[in-house]
N, C-alpha and C positions, 0 to 999 in steps of 0.2 A: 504494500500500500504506500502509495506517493503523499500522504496526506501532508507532508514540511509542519513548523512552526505557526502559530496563529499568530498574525502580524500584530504588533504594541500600539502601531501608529492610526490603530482605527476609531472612530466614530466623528460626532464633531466640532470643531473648533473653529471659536468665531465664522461659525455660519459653513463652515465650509469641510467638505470631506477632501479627504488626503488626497493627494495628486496622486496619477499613476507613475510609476515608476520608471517610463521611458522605455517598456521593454513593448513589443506588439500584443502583450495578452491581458489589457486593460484598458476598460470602456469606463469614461468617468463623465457626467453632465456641467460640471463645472471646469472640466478641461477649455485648455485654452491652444493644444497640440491637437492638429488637425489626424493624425492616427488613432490618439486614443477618443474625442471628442464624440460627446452620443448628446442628442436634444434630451431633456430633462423628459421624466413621466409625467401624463397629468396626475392635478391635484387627487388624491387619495386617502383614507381615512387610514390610518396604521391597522387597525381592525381587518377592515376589506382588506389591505394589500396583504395581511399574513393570513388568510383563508387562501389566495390565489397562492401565495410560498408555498403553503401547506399543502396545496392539492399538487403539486409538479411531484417530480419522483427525486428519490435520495436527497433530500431538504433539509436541517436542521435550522429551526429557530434560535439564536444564541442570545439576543437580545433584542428587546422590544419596548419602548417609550411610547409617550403621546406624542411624536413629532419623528421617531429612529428606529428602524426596526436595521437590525445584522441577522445573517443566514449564511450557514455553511450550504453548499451544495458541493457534492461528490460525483465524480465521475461513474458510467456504470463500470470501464474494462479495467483501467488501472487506481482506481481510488485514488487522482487527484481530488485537492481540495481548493475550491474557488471561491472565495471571501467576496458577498455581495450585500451593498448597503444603501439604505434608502433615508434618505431623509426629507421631509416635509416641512417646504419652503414659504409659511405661509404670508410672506410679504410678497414674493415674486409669485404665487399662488400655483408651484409646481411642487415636484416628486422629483429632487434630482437624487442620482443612482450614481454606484460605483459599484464596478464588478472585476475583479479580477484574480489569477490565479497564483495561488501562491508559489509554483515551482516548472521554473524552463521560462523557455522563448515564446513559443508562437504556441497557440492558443486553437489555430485553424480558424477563429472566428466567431468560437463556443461565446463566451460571456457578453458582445455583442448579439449573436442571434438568440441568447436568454434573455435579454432585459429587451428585445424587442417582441417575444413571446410574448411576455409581462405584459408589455404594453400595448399588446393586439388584444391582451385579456381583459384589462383596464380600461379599452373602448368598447370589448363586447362587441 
């Protein structure tokens, strides 16, 4: 199992989740690098958004607030682990998201096409 370390530098600060790390297997809505850069989620209730976490497969909820939910999500073939975070921006009246994996380079595009799932579930 590839699951690595769970990263120290998460959740968030003044307003803002951690930057991706420069590598290709990190989608962040407050990026400012046109690689890792994903449009924020709509506005969403942390309730609603950890029922849709909950229903996707190998999911762990780690931490949940009125405004931050954190979720491990694990690979099904080698037990990577993908550290994905939501926070609810209710001045800019969005969901921006950070997803990314804790261990290698490229990603194929996984944590990008999960928080776009997300958010094809979120429009319904």
């Amino acid at each position: 199992m590839f699951s690595g370390q769970r990263p120290q530098n998460l959740g968030v600060k003044q307003g803002k989740l951690a930057p991706c790390p420069g590598t290709p297997n990190c989608v962040c809505s407050q990026s400012l690098a046109a690689g890792s850069k994903i449009e924020p989620l709509p506005a969403i209730a942390i309730p609603q958004l950890r029922q849709i976490i909950e229903s996707m497969e190998r999911t762990r909820i780690i931490k949940a607030t009125e405004d931050y939910l954190y979720a491990e999500f694990t690979s099904k073939l080698m037990g990577f682990v993908d550290d994905v975070e939501f926070y609810g921006d209710r001045t800019a009246n969005v969901t921006h998201v950070r997803s990314a994996s804790r261990l290698g380079k490229s990603d194929l595009g996984v944590n990008r096409q999960r928080v776009e799932a997300i958010r094809a579930r979120i429009q319904g």
